[in-house]
N, C-alpha and C positions, 0 to 999 in steps of 0.2 A: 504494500500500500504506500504509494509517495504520499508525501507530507505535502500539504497544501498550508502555504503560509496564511492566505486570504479566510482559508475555513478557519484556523486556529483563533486566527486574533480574530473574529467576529463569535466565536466560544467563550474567549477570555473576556473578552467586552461585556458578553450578557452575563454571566458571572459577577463582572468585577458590580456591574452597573444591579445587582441583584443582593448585594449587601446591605442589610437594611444599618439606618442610620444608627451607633451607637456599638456597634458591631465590628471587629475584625476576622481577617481571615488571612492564615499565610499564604504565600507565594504557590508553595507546593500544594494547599487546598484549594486553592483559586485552579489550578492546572490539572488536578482529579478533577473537581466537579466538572470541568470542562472536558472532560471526557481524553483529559493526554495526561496522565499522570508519568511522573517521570523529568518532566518540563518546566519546574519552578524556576529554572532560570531563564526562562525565554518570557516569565509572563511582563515583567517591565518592561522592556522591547515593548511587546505587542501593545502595551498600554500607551504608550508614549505613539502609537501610530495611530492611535484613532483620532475620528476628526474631531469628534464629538468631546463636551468633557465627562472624565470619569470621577469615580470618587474612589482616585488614587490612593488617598489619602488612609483607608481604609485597608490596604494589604500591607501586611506588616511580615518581618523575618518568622520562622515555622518556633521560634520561643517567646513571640510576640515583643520583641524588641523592634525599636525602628531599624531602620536598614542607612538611615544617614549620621555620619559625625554629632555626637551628642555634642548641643553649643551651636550647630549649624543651622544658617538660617533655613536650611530647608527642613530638618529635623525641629526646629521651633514651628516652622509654617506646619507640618504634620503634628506635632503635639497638638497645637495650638485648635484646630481643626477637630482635633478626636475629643480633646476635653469639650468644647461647647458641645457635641453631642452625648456627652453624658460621663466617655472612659474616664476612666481613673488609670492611672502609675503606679502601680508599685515595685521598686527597685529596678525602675527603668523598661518595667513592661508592664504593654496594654490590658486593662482588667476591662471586659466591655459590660456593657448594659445589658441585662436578664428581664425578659418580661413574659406574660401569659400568652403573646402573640409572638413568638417564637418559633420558627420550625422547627421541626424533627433534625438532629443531627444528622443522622442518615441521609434523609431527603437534603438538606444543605450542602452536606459534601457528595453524597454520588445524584444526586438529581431525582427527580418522580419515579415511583416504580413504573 
């Protein structure tokens, strides 16, 4: 099966754009649910190519730490972002917001039965 670059990043897209507010997810779960696991490092790439904006902001390293220089203004712009939607820090990782409207883990990471 070749790899179709155009199928992956419109995967990763819906994925990334399927995070609900308050919420993280890693690299390498963004790339399971999208049906390529194996590929957490191709999902910033793919992100960075859509036209549209994403809520980047939201995939974080697979121990929920940010993925940029702590102190970096883009690692503040990413904090800065996940706190007004609710995450909390503790010891430099993302603790996200729990509510009754929550999916299914399952369903989150491998997608609808």
């Amino acid at each position: 099966m070749a790899f179709s670059q155009n199928k992956f990043d419109t995967a990763i897209w819906k994925v990334v754009s399927s995070i609900s507010p308050g919420r993280v997810m890693g690299y390498g779960e963004v790339a399971r649910a999208a049906g390529y696991p194996r590929h957490a490092r191709m999902v910033s790439k793919a992100m960075s190519r859509s036209s549209e904006p994403l809520p980047w902001y939201r995939v974080v390293r697979s121990d929920r730490s940010l993925a940029f220089k702590v102190g970096s203004e883009a690692y503040k712009k990413q904090r800065s972002l996940l706190e007004k939607e609710g995450v909390q820090f503790t010891s430099g990782k993302a603790v996200p917001v729990y509510s009754d409207d929550d999916k299914d883990l399952d369903e989150l990471l491998w997608g609808p039965d």
